[in-house]
VMD Tcl script that draws the C-alpha trace (Angstrom):
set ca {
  {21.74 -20.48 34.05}
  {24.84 -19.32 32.04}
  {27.95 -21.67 32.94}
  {29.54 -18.13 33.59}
  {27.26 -17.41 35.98}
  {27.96 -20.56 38.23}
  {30.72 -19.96 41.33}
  {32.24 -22.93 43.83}
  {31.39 -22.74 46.89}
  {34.21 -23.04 49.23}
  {32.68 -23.86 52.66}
  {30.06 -26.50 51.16}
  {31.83 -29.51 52.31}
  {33.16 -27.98 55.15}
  {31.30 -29.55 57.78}
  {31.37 -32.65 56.01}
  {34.89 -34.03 56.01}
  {34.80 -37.22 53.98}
  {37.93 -39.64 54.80}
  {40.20 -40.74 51.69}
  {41.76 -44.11 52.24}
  {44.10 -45.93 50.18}
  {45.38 -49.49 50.40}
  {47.66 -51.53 48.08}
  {46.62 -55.15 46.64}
  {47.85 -57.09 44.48}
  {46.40 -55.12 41.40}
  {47.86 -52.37 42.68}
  {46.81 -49.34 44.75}
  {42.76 -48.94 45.48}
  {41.66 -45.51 47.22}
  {38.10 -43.68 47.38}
  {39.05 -40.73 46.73}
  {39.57 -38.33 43.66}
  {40.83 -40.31 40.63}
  {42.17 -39.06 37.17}
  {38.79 -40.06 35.81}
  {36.88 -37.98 38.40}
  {39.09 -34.86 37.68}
  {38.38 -35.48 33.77}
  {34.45 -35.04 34.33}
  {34.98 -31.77 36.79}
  {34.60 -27.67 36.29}
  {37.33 -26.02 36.94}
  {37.80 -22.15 37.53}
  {40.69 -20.39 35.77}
  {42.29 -17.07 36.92}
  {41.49 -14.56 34.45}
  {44.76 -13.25 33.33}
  {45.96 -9.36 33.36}
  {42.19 -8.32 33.63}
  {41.91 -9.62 37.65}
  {42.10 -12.52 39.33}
  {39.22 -14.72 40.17}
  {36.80 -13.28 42.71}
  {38.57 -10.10 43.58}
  {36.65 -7.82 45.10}
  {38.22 -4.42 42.75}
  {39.50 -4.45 39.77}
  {42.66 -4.25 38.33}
  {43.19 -0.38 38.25}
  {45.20 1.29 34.99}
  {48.20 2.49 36.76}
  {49.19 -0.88 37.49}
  {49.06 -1.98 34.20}
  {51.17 1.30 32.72}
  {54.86 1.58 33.73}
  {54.63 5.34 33.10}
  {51.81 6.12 35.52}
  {53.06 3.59 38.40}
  {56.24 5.52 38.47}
  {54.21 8.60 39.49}
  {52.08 6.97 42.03}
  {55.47 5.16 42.96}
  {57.10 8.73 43.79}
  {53.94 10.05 44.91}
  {53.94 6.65 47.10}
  {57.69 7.99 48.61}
  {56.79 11.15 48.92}
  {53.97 10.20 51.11}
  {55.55 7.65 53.55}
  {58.87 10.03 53.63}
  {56.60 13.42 53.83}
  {58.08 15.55 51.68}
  {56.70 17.85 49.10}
  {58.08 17.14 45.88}
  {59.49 19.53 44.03}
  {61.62 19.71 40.25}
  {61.22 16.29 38.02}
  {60.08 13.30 38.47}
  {63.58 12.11 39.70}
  {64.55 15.08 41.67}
  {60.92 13.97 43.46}
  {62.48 10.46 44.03}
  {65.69 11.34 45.22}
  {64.41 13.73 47.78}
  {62.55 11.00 49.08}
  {64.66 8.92 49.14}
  {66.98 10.22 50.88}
  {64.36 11.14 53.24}
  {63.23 7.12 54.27}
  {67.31 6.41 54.60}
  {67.65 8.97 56.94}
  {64.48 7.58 59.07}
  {66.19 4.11 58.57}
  {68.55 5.34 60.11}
  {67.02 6.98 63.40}
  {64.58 3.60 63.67}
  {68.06 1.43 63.63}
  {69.09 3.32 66.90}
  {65.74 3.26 68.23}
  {65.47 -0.93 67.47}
  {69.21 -1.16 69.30}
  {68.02 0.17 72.24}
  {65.14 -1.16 72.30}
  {66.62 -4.79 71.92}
  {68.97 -3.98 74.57}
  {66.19 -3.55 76.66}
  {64.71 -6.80 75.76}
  {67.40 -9.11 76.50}
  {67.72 -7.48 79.85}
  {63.96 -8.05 80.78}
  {64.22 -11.53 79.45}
  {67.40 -12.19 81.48}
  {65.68 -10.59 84.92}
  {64.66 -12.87 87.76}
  {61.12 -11.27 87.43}
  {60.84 -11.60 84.22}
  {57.26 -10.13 83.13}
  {56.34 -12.83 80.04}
  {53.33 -10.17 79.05}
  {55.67 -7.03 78.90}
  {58.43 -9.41 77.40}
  {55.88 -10.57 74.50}
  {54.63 -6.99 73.79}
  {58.40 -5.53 73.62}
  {59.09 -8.57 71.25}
  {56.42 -6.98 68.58}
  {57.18 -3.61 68.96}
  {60.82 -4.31 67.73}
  {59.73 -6.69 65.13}
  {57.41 -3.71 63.84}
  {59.92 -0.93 63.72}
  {62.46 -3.75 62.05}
  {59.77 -4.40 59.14}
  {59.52 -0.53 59.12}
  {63.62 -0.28 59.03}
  {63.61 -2.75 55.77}
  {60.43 -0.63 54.16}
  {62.52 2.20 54.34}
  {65.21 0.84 52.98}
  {63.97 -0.62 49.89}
  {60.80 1.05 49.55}
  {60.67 1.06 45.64}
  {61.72 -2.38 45.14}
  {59.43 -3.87 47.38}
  {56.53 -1.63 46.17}
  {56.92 -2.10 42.34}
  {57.39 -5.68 43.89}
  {53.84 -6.05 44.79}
  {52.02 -4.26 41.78}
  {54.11 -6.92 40.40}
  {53.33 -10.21 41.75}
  {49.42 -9.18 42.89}
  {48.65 -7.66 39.71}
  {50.90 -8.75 36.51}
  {51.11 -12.21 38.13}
  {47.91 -12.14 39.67}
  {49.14 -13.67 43.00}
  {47.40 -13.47 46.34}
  {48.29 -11.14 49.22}
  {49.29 -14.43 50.40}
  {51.79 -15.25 47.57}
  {53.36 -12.19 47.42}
  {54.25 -11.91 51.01}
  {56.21 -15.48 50.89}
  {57.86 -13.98 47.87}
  {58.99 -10.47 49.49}
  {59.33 -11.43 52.84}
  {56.20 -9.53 54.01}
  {52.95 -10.12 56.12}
  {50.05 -10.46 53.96}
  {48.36 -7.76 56.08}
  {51.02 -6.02 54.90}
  {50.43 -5.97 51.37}
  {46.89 -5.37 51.36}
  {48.10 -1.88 53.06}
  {50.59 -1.34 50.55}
  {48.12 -1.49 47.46}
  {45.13 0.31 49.75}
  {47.58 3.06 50.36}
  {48.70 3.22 46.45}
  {45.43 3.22 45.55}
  {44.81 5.85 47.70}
  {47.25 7.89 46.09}
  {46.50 7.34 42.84}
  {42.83 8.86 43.91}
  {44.19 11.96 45.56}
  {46.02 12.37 42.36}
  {43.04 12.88 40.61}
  {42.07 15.86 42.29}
  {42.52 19.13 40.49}
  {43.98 20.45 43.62}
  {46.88 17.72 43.97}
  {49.39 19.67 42.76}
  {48.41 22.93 44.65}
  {48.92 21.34 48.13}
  {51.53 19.00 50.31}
  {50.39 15.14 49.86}
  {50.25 12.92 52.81}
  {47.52 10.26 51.58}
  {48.92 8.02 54.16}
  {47.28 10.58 57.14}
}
mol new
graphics top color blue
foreach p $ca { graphics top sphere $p radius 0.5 }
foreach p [lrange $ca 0 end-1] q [lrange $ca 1 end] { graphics top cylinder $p $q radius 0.2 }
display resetview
């Protein structure tokens, strides 16, 4: 078998836990576990970079890669969450939408003020439901993740094509460096995928683009 071939299996110690001690004598420290010698003799897996990390399930795709094209299926991206139909160039298209996701920033800041108002007067009741309390608690902290997507929408976009692809981070990664969920990441590449397919279509331009429906 090709040494390309072979993989690392993560889960086949997993059942097998194997206890590193380490004490200190007086020629110095003795352990049984991994030494600098053992590490010399091991395979190790490199990310591969640009062309996709280790073990991804897709690959990289060409608009990620190409400042030109991710600015379209960054607009298109807008233009989608905002739902608007773009119209004039490329930056008219932007600033429509824009405009459009600070204006719904806007109404969800309201909504998220009430809504916390609300909140600290259930918590402070004498029958305080801890269920109803809980549920409230993530409803707000949804609609304030939706508040700061609308807000910086671009940045934290190009932010993730960044890091996941160019840097070939992990959902993972580029949440703790945006400030995100990693569930919330995955979405944000599925969905720009998704757009990037829909503008494939001959009929794209023809017809108002909600790939996020």
């Amino acid at each position: 078998m090709a040494s390309t071939a072979l993989n690392f299996d993560r889960h086949q110690f997993f059942a097998r836990p194997v206890p590193v001690t380490t004490t200190y004598t007086p020629n110095g420290w003795v352990s049984n576990g991994i030494s600098f010698d053992d590490y010399a003799g091991m395979g190790l897996t490199k990310r591969k970079h640009i062309c996709g990390a280790a073990e991804r399930r897709l690959e990289t795709p060409e608009w990620a890669l190409s400042d030109e094209k991710l600015r379209e299926v960054l607009v298109v991206y807008l233009e989608a969450r905002a739902r608007v139909r773009g119209q004039g160039t490329q930056q008219d298209r932007l600033a429509h939408a824009s405009k459009r996701l600070t204006e719904i920033a806007r109404t969800l800041t309201g909504t998220v003020t009430n809504m916390c108002s609300r909140y600290v007067a259930l918590k402070n009741a004498p029958d305080s439901d801890a269920s109803a309390l809980k549920k409230l608690g993530e409803e707000i902290e949804n609609i304030d993740t939706q508040i700061v997507m609308a807000n910086n929408t671009a940045a934290i976009v190009v932010g993730v094509v960044h890091f996941y692809y160019r840097c070939q981070m992990s959902s993972v990664e580029v949440a703790g460096q945006l400030g995100l969920k990693p569930p919330h990441v995955r979405q944000i590449l599925w969905r720009l995928r998704r757009c990037w397919k829909e503008m494939q279509n001959p009929k794209y331009f023809s017809r108002a683009r909600f790939p996020n429906k």
